[in-house]
C-alpha positions in Angstrom: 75.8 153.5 17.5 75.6 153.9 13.7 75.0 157.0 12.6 71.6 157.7 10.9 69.9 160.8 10.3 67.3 161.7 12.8 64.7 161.8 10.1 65.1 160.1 6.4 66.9 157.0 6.1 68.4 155.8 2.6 67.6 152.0 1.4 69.9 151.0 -0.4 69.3 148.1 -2.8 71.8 145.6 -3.6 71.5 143.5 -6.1 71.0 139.6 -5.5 70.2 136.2 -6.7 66.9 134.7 -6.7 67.1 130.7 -7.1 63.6 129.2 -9.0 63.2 125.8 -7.7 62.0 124.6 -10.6 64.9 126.0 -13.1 67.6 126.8 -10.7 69.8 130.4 -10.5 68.6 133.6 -11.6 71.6 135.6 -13.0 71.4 140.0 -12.0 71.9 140.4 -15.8 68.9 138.6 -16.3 66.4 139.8 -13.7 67.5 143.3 -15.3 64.9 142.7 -18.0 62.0 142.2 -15.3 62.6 145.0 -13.4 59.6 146.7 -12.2 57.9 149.2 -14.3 57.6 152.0 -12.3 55.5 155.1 -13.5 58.5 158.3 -14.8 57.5 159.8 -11.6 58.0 157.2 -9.1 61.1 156.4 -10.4 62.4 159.8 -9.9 61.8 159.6 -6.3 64.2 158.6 -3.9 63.5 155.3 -1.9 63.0 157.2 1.6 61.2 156.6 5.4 60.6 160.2 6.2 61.0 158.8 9.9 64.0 157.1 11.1 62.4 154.9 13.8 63.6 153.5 17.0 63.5 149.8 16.3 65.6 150.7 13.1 68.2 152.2 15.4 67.8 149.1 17.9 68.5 146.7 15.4 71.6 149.0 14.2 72.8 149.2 18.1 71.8 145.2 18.5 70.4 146.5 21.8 67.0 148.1 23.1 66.5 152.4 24.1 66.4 152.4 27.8 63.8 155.2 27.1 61.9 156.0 23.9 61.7 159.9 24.5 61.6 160.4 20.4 58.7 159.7 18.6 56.2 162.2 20.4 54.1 159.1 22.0 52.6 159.1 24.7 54.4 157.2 27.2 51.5 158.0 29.6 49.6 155.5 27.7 46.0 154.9 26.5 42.2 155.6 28.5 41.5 152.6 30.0 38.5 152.7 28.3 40.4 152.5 25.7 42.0 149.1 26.5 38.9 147.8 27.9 37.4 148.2 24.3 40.3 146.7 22.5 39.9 143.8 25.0 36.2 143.4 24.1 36.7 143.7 20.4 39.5 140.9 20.2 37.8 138.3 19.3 35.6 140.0 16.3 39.0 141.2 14.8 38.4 138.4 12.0 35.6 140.9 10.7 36.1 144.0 8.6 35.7 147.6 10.7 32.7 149.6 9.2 34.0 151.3 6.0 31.9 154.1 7.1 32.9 154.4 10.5 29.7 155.6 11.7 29.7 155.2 15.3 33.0 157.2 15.4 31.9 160.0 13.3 29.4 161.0 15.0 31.0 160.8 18.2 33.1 163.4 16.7 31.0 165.3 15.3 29.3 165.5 18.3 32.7 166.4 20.4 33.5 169.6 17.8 29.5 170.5 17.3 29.4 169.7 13.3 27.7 166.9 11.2 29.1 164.1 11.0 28.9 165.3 6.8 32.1 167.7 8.1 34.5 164.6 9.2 36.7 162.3 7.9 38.3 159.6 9.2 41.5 157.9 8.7 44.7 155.9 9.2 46.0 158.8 10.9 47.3 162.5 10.4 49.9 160.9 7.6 47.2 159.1 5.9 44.9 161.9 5.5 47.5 164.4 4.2 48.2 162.1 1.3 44.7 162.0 0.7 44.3 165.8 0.6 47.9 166.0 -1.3 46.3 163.2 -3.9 42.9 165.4 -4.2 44.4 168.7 -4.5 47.9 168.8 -6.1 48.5 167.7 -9.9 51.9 167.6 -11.4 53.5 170.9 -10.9 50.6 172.2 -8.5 52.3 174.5 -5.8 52.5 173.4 -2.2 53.6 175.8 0.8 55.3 175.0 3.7 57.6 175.9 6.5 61.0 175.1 5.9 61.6 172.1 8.6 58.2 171.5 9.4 56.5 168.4 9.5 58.4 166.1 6.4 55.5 163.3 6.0 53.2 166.3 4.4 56.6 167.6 1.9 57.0 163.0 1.3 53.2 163.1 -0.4 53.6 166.2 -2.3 56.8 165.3 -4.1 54.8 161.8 -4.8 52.1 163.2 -6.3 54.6 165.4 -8.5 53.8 168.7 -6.7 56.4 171.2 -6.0 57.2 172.1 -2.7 58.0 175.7 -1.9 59.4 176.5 1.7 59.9 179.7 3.8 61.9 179.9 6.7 60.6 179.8 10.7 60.7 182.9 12.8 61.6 183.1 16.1 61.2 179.5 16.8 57.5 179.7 15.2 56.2 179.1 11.8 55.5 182.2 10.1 52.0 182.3 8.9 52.8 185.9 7.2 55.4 184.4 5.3 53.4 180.9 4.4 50.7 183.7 2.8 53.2 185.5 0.8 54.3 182.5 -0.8 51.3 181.3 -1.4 50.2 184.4 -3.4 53.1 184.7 -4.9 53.3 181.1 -5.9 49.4 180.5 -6.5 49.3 177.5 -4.4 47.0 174.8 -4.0 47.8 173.8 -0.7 49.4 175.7 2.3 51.1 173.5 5.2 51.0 174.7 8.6 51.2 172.8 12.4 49.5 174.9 15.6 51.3 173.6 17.8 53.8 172.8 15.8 56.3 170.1 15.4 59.5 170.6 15.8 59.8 173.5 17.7 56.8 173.0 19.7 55.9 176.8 19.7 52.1 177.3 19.0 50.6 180.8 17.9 46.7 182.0 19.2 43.9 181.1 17.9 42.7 185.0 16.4 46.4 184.8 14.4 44.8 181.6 12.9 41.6 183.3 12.1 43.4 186.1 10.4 45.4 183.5 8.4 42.3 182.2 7.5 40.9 185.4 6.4 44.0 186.2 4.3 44.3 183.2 2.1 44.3 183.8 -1.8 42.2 182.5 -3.7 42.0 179.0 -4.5 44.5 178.2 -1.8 43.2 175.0 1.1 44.9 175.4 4.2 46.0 172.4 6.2 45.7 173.3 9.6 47.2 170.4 11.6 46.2 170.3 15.2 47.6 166.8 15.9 48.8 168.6 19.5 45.5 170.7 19.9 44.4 168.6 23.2 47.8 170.0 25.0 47.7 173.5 24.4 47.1 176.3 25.9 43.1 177.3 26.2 43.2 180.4 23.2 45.2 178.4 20.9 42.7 176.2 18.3 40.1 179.4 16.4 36.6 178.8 15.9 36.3 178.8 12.7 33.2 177.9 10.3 32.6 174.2 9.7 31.9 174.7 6.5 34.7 177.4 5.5 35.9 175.6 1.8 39.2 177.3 2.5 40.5 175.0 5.6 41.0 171.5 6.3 41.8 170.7 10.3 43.2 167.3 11.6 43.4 166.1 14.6 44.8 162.6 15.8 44.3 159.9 18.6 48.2 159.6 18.8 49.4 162.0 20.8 47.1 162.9 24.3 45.3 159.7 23.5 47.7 157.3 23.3 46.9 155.5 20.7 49.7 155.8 17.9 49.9 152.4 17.1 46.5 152.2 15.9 46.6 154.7 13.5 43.4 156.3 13.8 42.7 160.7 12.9 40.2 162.8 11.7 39.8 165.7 9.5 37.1 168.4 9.8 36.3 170.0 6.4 33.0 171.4 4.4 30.8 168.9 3.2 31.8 168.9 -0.4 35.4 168.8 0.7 35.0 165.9 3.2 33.0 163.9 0.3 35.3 164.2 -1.8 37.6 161.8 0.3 35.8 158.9 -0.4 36.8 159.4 -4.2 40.3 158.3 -2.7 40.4 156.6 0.6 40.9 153.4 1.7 37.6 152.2 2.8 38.7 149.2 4.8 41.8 151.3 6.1 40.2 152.2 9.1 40.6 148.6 11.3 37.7 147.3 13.8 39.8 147.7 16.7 41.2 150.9 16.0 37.4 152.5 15.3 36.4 150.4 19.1 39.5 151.8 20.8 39.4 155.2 19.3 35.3 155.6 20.2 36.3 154.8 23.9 38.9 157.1 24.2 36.9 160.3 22.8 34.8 159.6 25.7 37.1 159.0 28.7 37.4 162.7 29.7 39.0 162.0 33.0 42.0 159.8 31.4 43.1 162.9 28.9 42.5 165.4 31.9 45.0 163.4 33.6 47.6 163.2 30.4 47.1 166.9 30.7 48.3 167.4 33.9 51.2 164.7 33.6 52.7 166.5 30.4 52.4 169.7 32.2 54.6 167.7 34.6 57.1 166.5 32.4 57.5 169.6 30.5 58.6 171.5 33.7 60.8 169.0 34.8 62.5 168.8 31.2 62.9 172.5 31.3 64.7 172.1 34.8 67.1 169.6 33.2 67.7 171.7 30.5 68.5 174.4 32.9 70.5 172.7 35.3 73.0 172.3 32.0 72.7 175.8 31.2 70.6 175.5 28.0 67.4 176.5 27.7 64.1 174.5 26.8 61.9 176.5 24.1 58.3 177.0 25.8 55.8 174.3 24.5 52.3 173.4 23.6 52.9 169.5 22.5 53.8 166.3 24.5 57.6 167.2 24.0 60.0 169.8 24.8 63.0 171.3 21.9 66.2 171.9 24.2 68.4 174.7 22.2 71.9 172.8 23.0 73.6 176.3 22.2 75.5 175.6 19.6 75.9 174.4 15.9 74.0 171.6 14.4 76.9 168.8 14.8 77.3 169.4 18.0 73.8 168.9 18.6 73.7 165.9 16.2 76.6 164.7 18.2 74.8 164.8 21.8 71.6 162.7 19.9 74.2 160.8 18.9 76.0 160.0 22.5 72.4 160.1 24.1 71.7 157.2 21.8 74.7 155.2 23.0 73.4 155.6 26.5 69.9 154.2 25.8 68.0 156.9 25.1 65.9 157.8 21.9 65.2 161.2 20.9 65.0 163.2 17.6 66.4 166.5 16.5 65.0 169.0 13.6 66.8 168.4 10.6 66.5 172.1 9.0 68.6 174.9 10.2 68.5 177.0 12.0 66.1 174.4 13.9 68.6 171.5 13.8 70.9 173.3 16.4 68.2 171.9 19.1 67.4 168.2 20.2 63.6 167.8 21.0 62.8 165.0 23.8 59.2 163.5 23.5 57.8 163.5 27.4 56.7 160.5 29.3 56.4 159.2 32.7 59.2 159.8 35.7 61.1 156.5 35.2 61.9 157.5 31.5 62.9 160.9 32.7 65.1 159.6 35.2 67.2 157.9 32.6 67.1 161.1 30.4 67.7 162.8 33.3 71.1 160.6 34.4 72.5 161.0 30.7 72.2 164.5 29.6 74.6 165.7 31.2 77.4 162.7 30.4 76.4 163.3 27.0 76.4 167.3 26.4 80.2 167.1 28.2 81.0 164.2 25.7 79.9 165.7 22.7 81.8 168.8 23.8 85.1 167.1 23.8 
């Protein structure tokens, strides 16, 4: 299996000859003088996926994962509701989705008890944190963050010409004391934190997020993403005010729902705040059929009850592979388990690596002291099986 890093990938550009039909070859030398002219910022910036994706490693290996156990999916799949939707919606596809999304705002407004004036819809989690990154941070403007923590939130800072500062996890959480103290120190715009988070999986209660909240310095917007809110435990997500100026929660439709290849997440915020989005957003982003199957979903309450109970499942039963190796699986609140493979971060890199050449796709964090672990994404028993049958041929291999 090629080697590629389990989270940025590096395009490289090569360059090439372009033939005009009309007046024949195109020499390098020439096109030189028509390069694009990109913006001093842009051009600074590397040319990076923050994501290496599976099919990008397929096409490396010329051969399909056995089991997709890496991108935090969920292989439990979407409400039925869900599909049934889609399946009604196929044939208006040829018109535009609402640019207001109406009929999905206020469904979740009325699922979190706020106005529909407090939400904000978008192409998922990733989409709405360039938005708030693009609103709030202005070349130079400080951004906190944890230090191996979600890397699509550090990709639309450094776009937007913000600089990044980082603090370090602790004890396998991030450390909201920490993420405060930099953010005084710093006078930030924007402070970054997942509950539950991702990598690690850890999660922290709800009254440490109130506190947080309590504690931020002025001028400072928390991002509080809650992408894995639905699988947690009961006293992690705070009630906080809807119309608090200083936090911005998201949510997504990915994860317990099933539906990350739609695209589709939300953002609750104070009126003025959740306004302000439609300074910057795509209005047509948001697709007919995602909006359809996204409405449905919200509403199938048995369907997530029973992706509840199948990640509770799979989480056990990853923790009893883990063990039967002698490593130990960090407790989680998310749809995948970190395994701590007990050493240093090659060795782990190396057992992604040999898990790969067996079929199976998982990611690792790709900080340390987080990248000594691998982190499998949970899914149904026939994709656990396989993870299940190669662990351990791949943990003695790597060892060698």
């Amino acid at each position: 299996m090629a080697e590629l890093h389990p989270y940025v990938s590096f395009t490289t550009v090569r360059p090439h000859r372009i033939t005009d039909l009309r007046h024949g070859a195109v020499s390098g030398s020439d096109l030189g003088m028509h390069a694009p002219r990109l913006t001093p910022l842009a051009a600074s910036l590397p040319d990076t996926v923050p994501f290496v994706g599976p099919e990008t490693q397929e096409r490396a290996m010329g051969q399909m994962f056995a089991a997709r156990l890496g991108a935090n999916e969920s292989g439990f799949g979407p409400a039925p509701a869900a599909i049934a939707a889609l399946q009604a919606v196929a044939g208006d596809v040829w018109m535009y989705g609402d640019p207001e999304a109406h009929d999905l705002k206020s469904a979740i407004a009325g699922h979190h008890g706020v106005s529909p004036a407090h939400v904000v819809v978008g192409e998922g989690i990733d989409a709405l944190l360039g938005l708030t990154v693009r609103l709030m941070i202005a070349a130079g403007d400080v951004a906190v963050t944890s230090a191996g923590a979600y890397p699509t939130f550090n990709f639309h800072v450094a776009g937007f010409g913000g600089r990044l500062v980082r603090v370090p996890y602790r004890d396998n959480h991030e450390d909201p004391s920490a993420l405060l103290a930099a953010a005084r120190a710093e006078r930030a715009r924007l402070v970054y934190l997942a509950n539950p988070d991702n990598p690690m999986g850890s999660w922290h209660p709800a009254a440490t997020i109130t506190a947080m909240v309590a504690d931020l310095p002025q001028g400072a917007l928390l991002i509080l993403d809650e992408a894995y809110a639905d699988l947690a435990p009961g006293d992690t997500v705070p009630e906080l005010d809807a119309d608090d100026p200083r936090v911005i929660r998201m949510r997504s439709f990915s994860k317990a729902h099933g539906l990350a290849g739609l695209r589709v997440g939300y953002a609750l915020a104070a009126p003025p705040l959740a306004r302000a989005f439609d300074k910057v957003r795509n209005h047509f982003g948001l697709g007919r059929a995602a909006q359809a199957a996204a409405l449905a979903a919200l509403g199938d309450h048995a369907h997530l009850a029973r992706v509840q109970r199948a990640v509770a499942r799979a989480r056990a039963r990853v923790g009893a592979i883990a063990a039967e190796h002698g490593l130990v699986a960090l407790p989680s609140a998310t749809n995948f388990v970190t395994i701590d493979c007990g050493r240093d971060a090659a060795f782990a890199r190396h057992v992604l690596a040999e898990l790969g050449q067996r079929g199976v796709f998982v990611r690792m964090p790709g900080v340390s002291p987080l990248d000594r672990c691998i982190r499998v994404s949970l899914g149904p028993d026939p994709a656990l099986d396989i993870f299940a049958a190669t662990f351990g041929p791949a943990l003695r291999a790597a060892a060698v």
